[in-house]
C-alpha positions as CSV (number, residue, x, y, z in Angstrom):
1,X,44.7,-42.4,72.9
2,X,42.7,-44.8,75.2
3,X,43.2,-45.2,78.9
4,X,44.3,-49.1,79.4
5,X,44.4,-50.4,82.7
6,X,47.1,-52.9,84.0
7,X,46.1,-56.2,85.0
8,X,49.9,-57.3,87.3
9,X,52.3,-56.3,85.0
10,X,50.6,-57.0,82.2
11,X,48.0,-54.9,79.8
12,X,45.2,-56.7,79.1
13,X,42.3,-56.1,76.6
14,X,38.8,-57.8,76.1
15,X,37.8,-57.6,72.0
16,X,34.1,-58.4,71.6
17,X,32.5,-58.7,68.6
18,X,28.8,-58.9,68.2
19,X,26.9,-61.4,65.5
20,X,23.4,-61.8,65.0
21,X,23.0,-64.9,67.6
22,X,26.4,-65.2,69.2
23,X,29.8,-63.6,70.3
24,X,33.1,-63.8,69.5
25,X,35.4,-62.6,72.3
26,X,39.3,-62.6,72.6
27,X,41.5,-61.7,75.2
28,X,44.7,-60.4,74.5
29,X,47.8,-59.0,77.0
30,X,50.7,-56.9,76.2
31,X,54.0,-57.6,78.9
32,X,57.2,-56.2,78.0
33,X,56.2,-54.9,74.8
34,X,55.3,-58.6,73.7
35,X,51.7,-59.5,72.6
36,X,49.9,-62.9,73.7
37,X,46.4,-64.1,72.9
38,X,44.9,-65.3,76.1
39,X,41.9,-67.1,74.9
40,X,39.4,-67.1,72.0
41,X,36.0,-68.3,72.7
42,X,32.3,-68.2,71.2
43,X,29.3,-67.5,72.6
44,X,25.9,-67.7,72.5
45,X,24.7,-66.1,75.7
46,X,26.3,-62.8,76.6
47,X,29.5,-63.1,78.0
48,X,30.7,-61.6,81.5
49,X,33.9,-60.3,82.7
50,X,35.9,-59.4,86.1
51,X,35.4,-55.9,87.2
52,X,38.2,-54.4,85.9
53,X,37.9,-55.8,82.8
54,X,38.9,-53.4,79.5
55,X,36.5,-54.6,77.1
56,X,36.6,-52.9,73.3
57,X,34.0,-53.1,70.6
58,X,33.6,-52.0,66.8
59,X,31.3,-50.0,64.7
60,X,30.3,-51.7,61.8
61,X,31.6,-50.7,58.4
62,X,28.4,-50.0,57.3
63,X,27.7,-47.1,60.0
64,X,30.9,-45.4,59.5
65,X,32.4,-43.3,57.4
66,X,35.9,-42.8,56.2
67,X,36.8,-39.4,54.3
68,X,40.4,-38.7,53.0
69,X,41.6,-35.0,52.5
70,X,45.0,-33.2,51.7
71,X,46.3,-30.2,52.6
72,X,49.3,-28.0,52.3
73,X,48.9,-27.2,56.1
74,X,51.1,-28.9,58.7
75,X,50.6,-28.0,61.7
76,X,48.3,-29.3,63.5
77,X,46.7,-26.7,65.3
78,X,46.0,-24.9,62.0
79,X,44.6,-28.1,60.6
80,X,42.4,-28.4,63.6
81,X,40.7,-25.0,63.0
82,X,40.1,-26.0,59.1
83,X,38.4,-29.6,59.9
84,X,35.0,-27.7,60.5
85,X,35.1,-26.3,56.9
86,X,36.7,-28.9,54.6
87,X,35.1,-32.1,56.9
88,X,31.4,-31.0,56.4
89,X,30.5,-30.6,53.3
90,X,32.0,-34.4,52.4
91,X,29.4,-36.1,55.1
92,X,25.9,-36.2,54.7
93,X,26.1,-34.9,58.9
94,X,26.6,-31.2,60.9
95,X,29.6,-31.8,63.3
96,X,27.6,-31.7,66.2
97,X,25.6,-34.4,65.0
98,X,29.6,-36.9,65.0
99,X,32.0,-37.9,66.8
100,X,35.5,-37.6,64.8
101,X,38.7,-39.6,65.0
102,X,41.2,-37.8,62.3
103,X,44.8,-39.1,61.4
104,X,47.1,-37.2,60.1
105,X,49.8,-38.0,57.9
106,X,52.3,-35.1,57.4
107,X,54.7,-34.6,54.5
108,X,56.9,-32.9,52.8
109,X,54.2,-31.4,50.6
110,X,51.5,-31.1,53.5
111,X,49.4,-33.5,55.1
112,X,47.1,-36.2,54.3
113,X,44.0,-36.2,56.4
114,X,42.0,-39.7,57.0
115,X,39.0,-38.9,59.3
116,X,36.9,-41.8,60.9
117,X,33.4,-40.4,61.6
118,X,30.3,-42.1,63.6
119,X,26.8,-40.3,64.0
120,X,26.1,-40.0,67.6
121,X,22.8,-41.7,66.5
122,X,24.9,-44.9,65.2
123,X,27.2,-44.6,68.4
124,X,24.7,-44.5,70.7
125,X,22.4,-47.2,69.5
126,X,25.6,-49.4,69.0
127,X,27.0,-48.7,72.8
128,X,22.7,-49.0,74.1
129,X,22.7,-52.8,72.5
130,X,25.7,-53.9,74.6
131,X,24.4,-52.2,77.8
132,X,20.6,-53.6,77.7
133,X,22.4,-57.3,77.3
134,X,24.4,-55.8,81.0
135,X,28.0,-55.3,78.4
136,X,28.8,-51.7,79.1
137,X,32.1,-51.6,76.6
138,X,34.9,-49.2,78.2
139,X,36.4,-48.7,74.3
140,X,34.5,-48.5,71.0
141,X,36.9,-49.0,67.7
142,X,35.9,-49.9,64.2
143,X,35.6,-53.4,62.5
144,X,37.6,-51.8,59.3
145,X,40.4,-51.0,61.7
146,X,40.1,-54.0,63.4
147,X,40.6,-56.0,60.2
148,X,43.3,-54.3,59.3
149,X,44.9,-54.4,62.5
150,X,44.7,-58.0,62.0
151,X,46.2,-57.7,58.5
152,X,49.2,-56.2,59.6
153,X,49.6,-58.7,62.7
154,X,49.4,-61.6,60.8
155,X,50.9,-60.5,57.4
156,X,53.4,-57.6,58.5
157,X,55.2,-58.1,55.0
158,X,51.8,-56.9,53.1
159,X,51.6,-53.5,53.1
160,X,48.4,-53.7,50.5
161,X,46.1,-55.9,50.7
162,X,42.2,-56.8,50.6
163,X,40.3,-58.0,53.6
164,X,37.5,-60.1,52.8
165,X,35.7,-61.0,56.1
166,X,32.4,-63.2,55.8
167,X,30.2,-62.2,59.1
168,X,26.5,-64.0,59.7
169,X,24.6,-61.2,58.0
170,X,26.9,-59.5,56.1
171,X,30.2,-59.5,54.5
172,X,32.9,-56.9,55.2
173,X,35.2,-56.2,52.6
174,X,38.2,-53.5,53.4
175,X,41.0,-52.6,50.9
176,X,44.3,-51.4,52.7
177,X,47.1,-49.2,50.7
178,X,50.4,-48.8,51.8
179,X,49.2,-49.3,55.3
180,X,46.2,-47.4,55.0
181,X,42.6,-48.0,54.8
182,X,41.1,-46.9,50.9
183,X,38.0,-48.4,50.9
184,X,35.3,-50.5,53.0
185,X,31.9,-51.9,51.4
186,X,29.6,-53.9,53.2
187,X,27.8,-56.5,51.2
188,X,24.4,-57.7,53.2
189,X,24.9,-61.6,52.4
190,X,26.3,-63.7,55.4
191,X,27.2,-67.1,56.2
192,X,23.5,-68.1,57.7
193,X,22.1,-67.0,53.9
194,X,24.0,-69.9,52.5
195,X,21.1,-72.5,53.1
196,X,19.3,-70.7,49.9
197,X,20.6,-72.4,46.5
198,X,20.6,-68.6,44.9
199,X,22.9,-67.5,47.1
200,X,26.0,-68.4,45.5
201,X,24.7,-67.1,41.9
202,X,24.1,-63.5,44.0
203,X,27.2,-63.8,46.2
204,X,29.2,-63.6,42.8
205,X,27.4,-60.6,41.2
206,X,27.9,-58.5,44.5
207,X,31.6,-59.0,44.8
208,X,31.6,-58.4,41.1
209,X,30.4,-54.9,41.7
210,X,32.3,-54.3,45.0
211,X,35.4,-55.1,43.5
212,X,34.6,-52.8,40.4
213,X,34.1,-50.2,42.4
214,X,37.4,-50.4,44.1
215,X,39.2,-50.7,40.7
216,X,37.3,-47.8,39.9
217,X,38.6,-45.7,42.7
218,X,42.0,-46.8,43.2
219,X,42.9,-47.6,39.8
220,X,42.8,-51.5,37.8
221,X,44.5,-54.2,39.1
222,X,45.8,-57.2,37.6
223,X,46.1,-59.1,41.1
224,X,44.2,-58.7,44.1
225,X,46.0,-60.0,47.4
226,X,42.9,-61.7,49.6
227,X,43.0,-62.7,53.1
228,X,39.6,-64.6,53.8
229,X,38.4,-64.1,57.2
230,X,35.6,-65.8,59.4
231,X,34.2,-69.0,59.6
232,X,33.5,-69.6,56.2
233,X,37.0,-68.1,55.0
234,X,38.3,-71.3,53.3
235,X,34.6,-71.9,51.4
236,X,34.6,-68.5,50.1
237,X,38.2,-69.0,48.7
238,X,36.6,-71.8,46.9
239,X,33.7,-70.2,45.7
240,X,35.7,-67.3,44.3
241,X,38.4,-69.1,42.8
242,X,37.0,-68.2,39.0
243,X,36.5,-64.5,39.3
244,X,37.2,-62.8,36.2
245,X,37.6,-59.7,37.2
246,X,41.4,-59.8,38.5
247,X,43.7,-62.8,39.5
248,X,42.3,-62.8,43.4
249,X,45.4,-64.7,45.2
250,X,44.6,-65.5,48.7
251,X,46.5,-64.8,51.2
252,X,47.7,-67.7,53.7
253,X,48.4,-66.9,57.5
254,X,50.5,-68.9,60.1
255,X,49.3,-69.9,63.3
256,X,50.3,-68.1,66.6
257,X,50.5,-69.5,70.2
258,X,49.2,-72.4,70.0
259,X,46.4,-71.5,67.6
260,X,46.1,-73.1,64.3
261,X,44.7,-70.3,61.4
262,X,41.5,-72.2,61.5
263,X,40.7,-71.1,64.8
264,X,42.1,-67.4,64.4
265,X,40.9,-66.6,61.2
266,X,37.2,-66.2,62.1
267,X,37.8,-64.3,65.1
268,X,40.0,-61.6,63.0
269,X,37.4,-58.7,64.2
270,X,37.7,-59.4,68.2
271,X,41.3,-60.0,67.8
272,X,41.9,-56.6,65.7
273,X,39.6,-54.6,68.3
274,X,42.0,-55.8,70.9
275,X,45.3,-54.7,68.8
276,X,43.9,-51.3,68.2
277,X,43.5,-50.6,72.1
278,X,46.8,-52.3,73.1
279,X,49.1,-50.3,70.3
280,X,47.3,-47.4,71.9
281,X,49.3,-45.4,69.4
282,X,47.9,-42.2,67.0
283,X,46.2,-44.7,64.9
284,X,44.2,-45.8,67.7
285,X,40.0,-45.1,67.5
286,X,38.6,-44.2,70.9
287,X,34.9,-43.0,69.8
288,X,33.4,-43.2,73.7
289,X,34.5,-39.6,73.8
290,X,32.9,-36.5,75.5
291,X,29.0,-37.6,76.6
292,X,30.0,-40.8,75.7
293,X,32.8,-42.3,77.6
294,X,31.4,-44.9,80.3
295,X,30.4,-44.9,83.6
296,X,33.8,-47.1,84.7
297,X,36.0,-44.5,82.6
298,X,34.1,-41.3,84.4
299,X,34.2,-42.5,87.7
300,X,38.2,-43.3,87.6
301,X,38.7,-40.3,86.0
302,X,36.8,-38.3,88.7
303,X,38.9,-40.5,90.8
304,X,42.0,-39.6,89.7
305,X,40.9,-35.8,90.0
306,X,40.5,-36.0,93.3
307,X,43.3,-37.9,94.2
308,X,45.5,-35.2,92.2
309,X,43.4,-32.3,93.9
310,X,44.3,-33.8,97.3
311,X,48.2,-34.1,96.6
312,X,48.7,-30.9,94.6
313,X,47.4,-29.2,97.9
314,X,49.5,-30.8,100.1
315,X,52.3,-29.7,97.8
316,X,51.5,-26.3,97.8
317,X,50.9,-26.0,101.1
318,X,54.4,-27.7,101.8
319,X,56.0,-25.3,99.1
320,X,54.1,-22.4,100.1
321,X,55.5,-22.5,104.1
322,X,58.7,-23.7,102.5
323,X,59.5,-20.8,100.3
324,X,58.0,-18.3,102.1
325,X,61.2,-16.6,103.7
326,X,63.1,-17.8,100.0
327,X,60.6,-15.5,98.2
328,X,61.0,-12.5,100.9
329,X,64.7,-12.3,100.5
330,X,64.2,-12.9,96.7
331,X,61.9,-9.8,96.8
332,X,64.2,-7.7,98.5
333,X,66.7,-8.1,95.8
334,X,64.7,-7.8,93.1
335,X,63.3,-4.5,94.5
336,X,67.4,-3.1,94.8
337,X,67.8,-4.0,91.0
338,X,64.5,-2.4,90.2
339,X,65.3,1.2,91.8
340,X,68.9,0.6,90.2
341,X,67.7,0.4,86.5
342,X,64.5,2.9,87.0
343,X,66.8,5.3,88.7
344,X,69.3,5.2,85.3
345,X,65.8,6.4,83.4
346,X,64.8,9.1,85.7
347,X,66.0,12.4,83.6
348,X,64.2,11.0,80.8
349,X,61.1,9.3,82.1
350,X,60.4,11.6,85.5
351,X,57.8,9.7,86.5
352,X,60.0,6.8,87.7
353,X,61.1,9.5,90.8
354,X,57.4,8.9,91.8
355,X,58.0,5.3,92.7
356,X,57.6,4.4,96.3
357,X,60.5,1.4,96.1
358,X,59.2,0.9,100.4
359,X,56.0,-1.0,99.5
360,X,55.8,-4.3,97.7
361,X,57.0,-5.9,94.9
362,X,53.6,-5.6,93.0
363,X,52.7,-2.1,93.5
364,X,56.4,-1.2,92.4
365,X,56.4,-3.2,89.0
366,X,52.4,-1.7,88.8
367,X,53.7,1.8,89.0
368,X,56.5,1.2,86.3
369,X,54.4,-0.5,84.2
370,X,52.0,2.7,84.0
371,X,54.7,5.0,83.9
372,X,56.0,3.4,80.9
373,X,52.9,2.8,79.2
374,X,51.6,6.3,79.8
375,X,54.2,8.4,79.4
376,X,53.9,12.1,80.0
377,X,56.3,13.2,77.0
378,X,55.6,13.0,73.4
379,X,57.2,9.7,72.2
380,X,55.6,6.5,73.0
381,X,58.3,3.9,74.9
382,X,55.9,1.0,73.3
383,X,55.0,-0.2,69.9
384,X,51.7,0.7,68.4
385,X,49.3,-2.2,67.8
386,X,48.7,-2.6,63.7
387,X,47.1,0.3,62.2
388,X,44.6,0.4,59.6
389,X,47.0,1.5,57.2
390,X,48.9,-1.5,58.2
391,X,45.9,-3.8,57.8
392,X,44.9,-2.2,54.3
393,X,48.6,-3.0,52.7
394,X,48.6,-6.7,54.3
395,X,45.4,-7.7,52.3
396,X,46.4,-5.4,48.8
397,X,49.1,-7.6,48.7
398,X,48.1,-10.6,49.8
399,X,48.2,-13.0,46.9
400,X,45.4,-15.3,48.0
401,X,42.9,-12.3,47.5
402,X,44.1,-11.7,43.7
403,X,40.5,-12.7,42.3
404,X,38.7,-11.7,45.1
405,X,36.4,-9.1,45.4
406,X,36.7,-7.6,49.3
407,X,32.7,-5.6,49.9
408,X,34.1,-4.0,53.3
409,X,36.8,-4.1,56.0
410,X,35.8,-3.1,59.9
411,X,39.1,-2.6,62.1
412,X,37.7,-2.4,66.0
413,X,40.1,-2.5,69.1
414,X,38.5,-4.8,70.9
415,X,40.9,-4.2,74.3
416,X,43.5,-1.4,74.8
417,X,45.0,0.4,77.9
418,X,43.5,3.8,79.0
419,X,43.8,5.9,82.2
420,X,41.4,3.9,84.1
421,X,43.1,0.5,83.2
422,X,46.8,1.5,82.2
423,X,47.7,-2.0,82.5
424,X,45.3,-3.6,79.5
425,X,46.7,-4.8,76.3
426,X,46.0,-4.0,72.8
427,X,43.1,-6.6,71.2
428,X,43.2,-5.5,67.3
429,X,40.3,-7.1,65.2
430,X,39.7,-7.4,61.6
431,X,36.5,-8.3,59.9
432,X,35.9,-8.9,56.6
433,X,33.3,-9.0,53.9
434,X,34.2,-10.6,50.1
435,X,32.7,-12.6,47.4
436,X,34.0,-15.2,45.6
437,X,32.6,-17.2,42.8
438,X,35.1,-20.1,43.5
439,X,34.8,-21.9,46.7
440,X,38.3,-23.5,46.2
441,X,39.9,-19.8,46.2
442,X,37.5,-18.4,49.3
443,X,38.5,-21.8,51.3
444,X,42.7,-20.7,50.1
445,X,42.5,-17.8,51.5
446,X,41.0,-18.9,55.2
447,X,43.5,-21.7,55.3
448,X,46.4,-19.1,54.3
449,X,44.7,-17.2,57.5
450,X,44.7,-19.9,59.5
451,X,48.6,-20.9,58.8
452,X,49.7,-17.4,59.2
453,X,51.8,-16.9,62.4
454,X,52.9,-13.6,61.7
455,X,50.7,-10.6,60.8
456,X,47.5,-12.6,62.6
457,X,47.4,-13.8,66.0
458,X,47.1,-17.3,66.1
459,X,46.2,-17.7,69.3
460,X,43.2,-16.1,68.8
461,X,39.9,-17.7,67.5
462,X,39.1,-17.4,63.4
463,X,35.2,-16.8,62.9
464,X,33.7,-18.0,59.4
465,X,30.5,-17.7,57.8
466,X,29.5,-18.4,54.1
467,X,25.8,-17.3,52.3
468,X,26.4,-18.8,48.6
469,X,29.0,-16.5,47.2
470,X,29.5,-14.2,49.9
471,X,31.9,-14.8,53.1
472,X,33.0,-12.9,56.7
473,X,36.1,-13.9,57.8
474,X,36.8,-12.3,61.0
475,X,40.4,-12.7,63.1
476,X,42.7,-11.1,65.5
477,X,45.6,-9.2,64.8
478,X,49.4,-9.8,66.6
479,X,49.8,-6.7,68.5
């Protein structure tokens, strides 16, 4: 989610996209759940904003990188702790070195993962050209999703379709599925390349392999739904208009608010960028996240901290004097109903006659607790944390470790009450060593962990480590 700010009653987003010698900006509002487009304009010199301006961005297609994964998991705390080890080995990055938007999608069978990843190298160089032109962008999407934020705004009734933008350098080409991105290809020919007399000849053979290569991955096609975008979208329907590939059946658009499609279709990118912040919905890609969110964004927030800071004290302090004679009387009762119950108990626990029910509320429920946890007779009033024995028979049955060999087990209690500290809980921890020649079954069994919310504490971090066939797998037991 992004943090829009209201312009009157309005929400109202700045979509800037940045070609090789010139802008394209548009401006777009949301009131009462109804979207407008404010103005589209282009231009050469770097354009300037009011103040309190929410101006959005894109990565290129060609600096990002989309990655699709399912899962049986569903929850998404569990798929959370599994991103780390099913996300890394499909990008050519270590997560420190990204920032990560993932979508999920959950099911009836599990989940379908779509993850949106930037380097920090890409993100930064992208956010440092806006600053050093004095364009310090509050929000930084994607052009894919901007272009197929456009697709669905203009053609709601297509839920697949194929974006085919033409840019001044390049040409960004985005295949959408059931409402979902498949694909993105970047091909380096743009509009200011069409002065060269090759360029047409060349133009065809790189669509040729670009649309190959997305019949290759998502299957043939007999017709290919194309909506042409940018300023040469009606020329590149011409010069297409032969491809033997697939029947390529463009894709008209109506105008909206006053503007003709001639005039919105080569602003698609700045008009997507300023959907994807105003439907501010799970969907949304926010990428200034963490050591990247802008100065404007910090300083409210830090705002907003203090501002909170300053009224939650002056509501404690107001509840605090309020309650005060509430919580006394309170006590008082509480402390009659204590010495009632503990004084049922007394023949068979004798170290409740010890309590001193005169002193306060906290030392009282402090002496119970350690009578009861350290009782003087034989039986324990508790439960026992997991024993070994109990740890042994949950992994000889366990079906995910069926063709797995297990090297050791280590059982530590990492916390438990004693004498000294009576009131300390118990902290079982399991640790162990396997092999496995099949990564698919090692990474089964550490989701299986993961999703387990009985036997294993899931509140509790899981610790992982791989060296070629060998794995530690290292978690907490419920106690």
């Amino acid at each position: 989610m992004v943090r829009l700010r209201a312009i009157g009653d309005a929400m109202e987003v700045i979509g800037v996209q940045k070609e090789d010698s010139f802008y394209r900006v548009a401006c777009l509002s949301l009131v009462n759940k109804e979207l407008s487009i404010k103005f589209l304009e282009k231009e050469e010199a770097t354009p300037s904003f009011e103040k309190d301006a929410y101006v959005v961005t894109g990565i290129d297609g060609q600096d990002l990188l989309i990655r699709h994964l399912k899962t049986p998991l569903k929850k998404e705390g569990a798929l959370d702790k599994t991103l780390p080890f099913q996300l890394e080995s499909l990008i050519p990055y270590s997560l420190e070195e990204v920032v990560v938007k993932p979508l999920y999608i959950v099911g009836k069978e599990g989940t379908e993962a779509t993850f949106f990843t930037v380097s920090k190298g890409n993100l930064g160089k992208h956010i440092t050209s806006f600053q050093e032109t004095g364009l310090d962008p509050e929000g930084v999407s994607a052009t894919p999703v901007a272009l197929r934020r456009f697709a669905q705004f203009f053609c709601p009734t297509l839920f697949s379709i194929t974006v085919f933008y033409v840019g001044e350098k390049s040409i960004q080409i985005v295949s959408i599925e059931e409402g979902k991105i498949g694909s993105h290809l970047t091909i380096h020919i743009g509009s200011s390349d069409f002065n060269d007399s090759q360029v047409v000849s060349k133009l065809k053979r790189e669509v040729d392999r670009a649309f190959c290569f997305l019949s290759h991955k998502e299957g043939e096609k007999e017709e290919r739904r194309i909506l042409f975008c940018g300023e040469m979208a009606r020329k590149m329907e011409s010069i297409l208009q032969d491809y033997e590939g697939c029947t390529l059946t463009p894709v008209d658009i109506e105008g909206q608010q006053g503007f003709d499609p001639q005039t919105l279709l080569p602003f698609a990118i700045p008009i997507g960028l300023a959907l994807d912040a105003l439907k501010n919905d799970r969907e949304s890609i926010q990428f200034r996240q963490e050591e990247f969110v802008s100065t404007h964004s910090f300083g409210m927030i830090k705002k907003r901290l203090i501002r909170g800071g300053a009224i939650a004290l002056a509501l404690l302090v107001a509840l605090a004097l309020s309650s005060h004679l509430h919580l006394k009387r309170e006590e008082k009762k509480l402390l009659g109903r204590t010495q009632k119950i503990a004084s049922r108990y007394e023949g068979e626990i004798p170290a409740l006659k010890e309590i001193d029910y005169q002193k306060g509320i906290d030392e009282v429920l402090a002496h119970l607790n350690q009578s009861l946890r350290v009782p003087k007779g034989e039986d324990s009033y508790f439960a026992s944390p997991p024993l070994v024995s109990d740890l042994l028979a949950f992994l000889s049955d366990h079906p995910n470790l069926k063709e797995i060999e297990i090297l050791r087990v280590e059982y530590t209690l990492k916390n438990y009450p004693s004498l000294g500290n009576p009131k300390e809980t118990y902290r079982p921890k399991a640790h162990l060593f396997f092999t496995s020649s099949e990564g698919k079954k090692a990474r089964e069994f550490h989701d299986a962990i993961v999703d387990d919310g009985g036997f294993i504490d899931e509140n509790e971090d899981i610790e992982w480590n791989r060296n070629e066939d060998e794995y530690e797998i290292a978690f907490f037991l419920s106690a």
